[in-house]
C-alpha positions in Angstrom: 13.7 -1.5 2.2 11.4 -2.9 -0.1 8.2 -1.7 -1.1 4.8 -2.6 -3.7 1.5 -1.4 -4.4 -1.5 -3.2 -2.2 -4.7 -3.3 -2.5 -6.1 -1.6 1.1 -10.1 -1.8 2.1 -11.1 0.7 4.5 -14.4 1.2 6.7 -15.5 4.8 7.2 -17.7 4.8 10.2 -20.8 7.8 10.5 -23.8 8.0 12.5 -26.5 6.0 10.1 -24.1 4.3 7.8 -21.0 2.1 7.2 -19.2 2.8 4.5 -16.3 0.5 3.0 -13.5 2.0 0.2 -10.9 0.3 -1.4 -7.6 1.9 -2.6 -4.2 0.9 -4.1 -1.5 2.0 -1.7 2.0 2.1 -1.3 3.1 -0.5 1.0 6.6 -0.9 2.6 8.2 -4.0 4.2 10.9 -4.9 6.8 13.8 -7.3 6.4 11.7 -10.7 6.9 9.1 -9.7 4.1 6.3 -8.3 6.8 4.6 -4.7 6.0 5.4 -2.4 8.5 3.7 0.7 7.1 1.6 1.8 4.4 1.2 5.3 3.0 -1.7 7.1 4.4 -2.9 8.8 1.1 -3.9 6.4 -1.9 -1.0 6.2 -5.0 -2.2 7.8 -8.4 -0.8 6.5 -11.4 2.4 8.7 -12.6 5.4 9.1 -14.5 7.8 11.5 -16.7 6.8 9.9 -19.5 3.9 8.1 -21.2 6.1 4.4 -20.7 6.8 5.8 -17.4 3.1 5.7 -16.3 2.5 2.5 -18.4 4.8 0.9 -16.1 3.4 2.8 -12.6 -0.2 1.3 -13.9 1.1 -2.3 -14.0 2.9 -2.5 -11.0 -0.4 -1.2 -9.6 -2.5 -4.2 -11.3 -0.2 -6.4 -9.7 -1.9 -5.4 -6.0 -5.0 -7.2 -7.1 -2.8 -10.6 -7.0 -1.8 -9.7 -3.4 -4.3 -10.6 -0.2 -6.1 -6.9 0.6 -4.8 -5.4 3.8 -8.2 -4.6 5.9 -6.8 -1.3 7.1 -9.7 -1.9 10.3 -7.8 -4.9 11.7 -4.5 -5.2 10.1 -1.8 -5.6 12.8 2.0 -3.5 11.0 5.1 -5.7 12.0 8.1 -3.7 13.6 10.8 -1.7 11.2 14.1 -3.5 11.6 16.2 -0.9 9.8 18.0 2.3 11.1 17.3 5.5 9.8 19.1 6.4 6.7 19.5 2.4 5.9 18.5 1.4 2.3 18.7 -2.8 0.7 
């Protein structure tokens, strides 16, 4: 299973107002390259070490180079892997 960090927009409906976030995300894809899940919290930047977290933050930039997922409309693909299988 492969995976990347995308760039998800998000519409928060309330009574008098609209409102729209953005938020990098992990996303996860199936065999032919389709997401099939994202996580449902946003990522933070992280790592064991201060090259560790350099590297976190650029795979992150990388998500702006990807189309944003609208989380209001975005249609998953199906998992094609059994549980416990790892690519």
């Amino acid at each position: 299973m492969t995976w990347n960090y995308r760039l998800c927009k998000s519409t928060y409906k309330d009574n008098d107002y609209d409102e729209v976030s953005y938020e990098i995300k992990e996303a996860y894809y199936n065999k032919a390259g389709q997401v099939w899940a994202v996580t449902e919290n946003r990522a933070g930047v992280f790592g064991e070490t201060v090259e560790e977290a350099k590297s976190c933050l650029e795979m992150m930039k990388r998500a702006f180079e990807e189309d944003v997922l609208d989380m209001d409309t975005f249609v998953f693909a199906k998992a094609d892997f059994e549980e416990g299988e790892e690519e």
